[in-house]
LOGUZA-318542 format. One line per 8 residues: number of its first residue (from 1); their letters; for each residue x, y, z of N, C-alpha, C. Coordinates in steps of 0.2 Angstrom, whole numbers, plus 5000, padded with zeros to 4 digits. Layout:
NUM	A	X:Y:Z:X:Y:Z:X:Y:Z; ...;
REM end
This chain:
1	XXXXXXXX	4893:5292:5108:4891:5287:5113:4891:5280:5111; 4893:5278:5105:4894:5271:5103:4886:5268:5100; 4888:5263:5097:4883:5259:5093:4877:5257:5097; 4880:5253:5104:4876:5252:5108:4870:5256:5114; 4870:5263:5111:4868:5268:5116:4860:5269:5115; 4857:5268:5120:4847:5270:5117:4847:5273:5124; 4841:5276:5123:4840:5279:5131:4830:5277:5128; 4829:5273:5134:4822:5269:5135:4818:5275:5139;
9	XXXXXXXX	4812:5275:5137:4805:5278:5143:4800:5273:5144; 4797:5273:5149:4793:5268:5155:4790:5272:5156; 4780:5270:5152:4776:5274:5155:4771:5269:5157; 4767:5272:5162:4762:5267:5164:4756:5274:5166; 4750:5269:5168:4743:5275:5168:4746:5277:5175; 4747:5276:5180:4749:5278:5186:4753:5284:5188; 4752:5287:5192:4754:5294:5195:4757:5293:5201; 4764:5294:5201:4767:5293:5207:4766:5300:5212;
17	XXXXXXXX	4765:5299:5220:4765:5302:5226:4770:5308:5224; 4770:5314:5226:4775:5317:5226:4781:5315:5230; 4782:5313:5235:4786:5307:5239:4792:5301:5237; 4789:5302:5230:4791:5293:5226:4792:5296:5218; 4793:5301:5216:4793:5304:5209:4799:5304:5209; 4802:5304:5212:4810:5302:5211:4812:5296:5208; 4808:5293:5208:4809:5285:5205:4805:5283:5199; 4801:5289:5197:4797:5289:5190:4802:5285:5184;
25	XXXXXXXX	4810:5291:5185:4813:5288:5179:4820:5289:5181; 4825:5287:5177:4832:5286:5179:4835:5284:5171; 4841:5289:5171:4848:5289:5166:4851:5282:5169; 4854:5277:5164:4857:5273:5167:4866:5272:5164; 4870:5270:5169:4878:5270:5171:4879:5266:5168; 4882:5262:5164:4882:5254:5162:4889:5255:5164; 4895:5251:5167:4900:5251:5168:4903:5242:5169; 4910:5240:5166:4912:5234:5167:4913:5233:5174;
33	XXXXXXXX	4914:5237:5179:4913:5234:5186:4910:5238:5188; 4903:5237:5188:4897:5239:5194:4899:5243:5200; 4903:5237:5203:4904:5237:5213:4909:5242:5212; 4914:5242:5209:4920:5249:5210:4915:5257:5207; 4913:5255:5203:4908:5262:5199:4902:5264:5207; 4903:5259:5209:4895:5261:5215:4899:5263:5220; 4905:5260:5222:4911:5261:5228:4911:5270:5227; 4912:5272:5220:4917:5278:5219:4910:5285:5222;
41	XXXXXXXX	4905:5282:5218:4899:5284:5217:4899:5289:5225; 4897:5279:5229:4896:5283:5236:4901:5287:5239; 4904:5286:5236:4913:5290:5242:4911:5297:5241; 4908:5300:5234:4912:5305:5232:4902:5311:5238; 4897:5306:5240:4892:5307:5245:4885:5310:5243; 4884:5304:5236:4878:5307:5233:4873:5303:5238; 4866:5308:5236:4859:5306:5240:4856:5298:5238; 4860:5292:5241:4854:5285:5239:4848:5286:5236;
49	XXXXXXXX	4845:5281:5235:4837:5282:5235:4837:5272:5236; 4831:5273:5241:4830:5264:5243:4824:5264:5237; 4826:5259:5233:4822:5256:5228:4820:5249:5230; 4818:5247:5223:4814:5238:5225:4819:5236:5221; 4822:5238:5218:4832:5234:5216:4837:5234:5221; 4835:5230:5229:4839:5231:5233:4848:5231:5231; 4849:5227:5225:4857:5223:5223:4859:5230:5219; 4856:5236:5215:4858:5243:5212:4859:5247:5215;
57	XXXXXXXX	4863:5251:5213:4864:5258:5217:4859:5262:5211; 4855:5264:5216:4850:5271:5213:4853:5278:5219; 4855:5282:5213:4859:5288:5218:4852:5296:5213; 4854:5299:5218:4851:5306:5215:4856:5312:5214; 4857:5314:5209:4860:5321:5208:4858:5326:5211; 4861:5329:5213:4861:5337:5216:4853:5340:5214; 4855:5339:5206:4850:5343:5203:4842:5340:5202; 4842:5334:5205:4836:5329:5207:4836:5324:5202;
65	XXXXXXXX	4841:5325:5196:4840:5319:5192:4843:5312:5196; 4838:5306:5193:4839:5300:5196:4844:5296:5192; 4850:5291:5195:4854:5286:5190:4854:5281:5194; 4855:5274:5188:4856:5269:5192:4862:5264:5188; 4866:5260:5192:4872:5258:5190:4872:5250:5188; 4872:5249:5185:4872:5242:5181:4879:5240:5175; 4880:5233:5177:4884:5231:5174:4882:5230:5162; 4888:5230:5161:4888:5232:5153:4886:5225:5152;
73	XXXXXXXX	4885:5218:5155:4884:5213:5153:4879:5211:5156; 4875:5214:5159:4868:5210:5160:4862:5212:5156; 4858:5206:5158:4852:5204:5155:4849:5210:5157; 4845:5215:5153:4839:5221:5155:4834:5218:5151; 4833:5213:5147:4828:5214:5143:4822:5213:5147; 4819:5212:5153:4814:5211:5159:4811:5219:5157; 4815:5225:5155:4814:5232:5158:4810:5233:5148; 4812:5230:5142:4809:5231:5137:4804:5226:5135;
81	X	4799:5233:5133:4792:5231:5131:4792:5230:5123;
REM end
């Protein structure tokens, strides 16, 4: 997976609704073009999910796992504690 690869967890005291646990945690896409990777994404008729990152594609898999599409050159460091 290369030098650059971590997989982060986000935990907080809070208990999400059964309604909203979808959006507890999410695998993330990093790709050099975001907009074609989120183009392809939606084409191929995965489940959206409306998050508070209106500018991100957050998609759900089949299997209920969450992802979300982000460019290989942006700042995340907002999301590390």
């Amino acid at each position: 997976m290369g030098d650059d690869f971590f997989i982060a967890a986000v935990y907080d005291g809070n208990v999400l609704p059964a309604d909203e646990q979808e959006k507890s945690i999410w695998l993330e896409l990093r790709s050099n073009d975001p907009a074609a990777l989120s183009a392809t994404i939606r084409a191929f008729g995965v489940t959206e999910l409306d998050t508070w990152e209106k500018d991100r594609l957050y998609f759900q898999a089949p299997g209920g796992q969450v992802f979300r599409v982000v460019g290989v050159d942006e700042d995340l460091s907002r999301f590390e504690s």
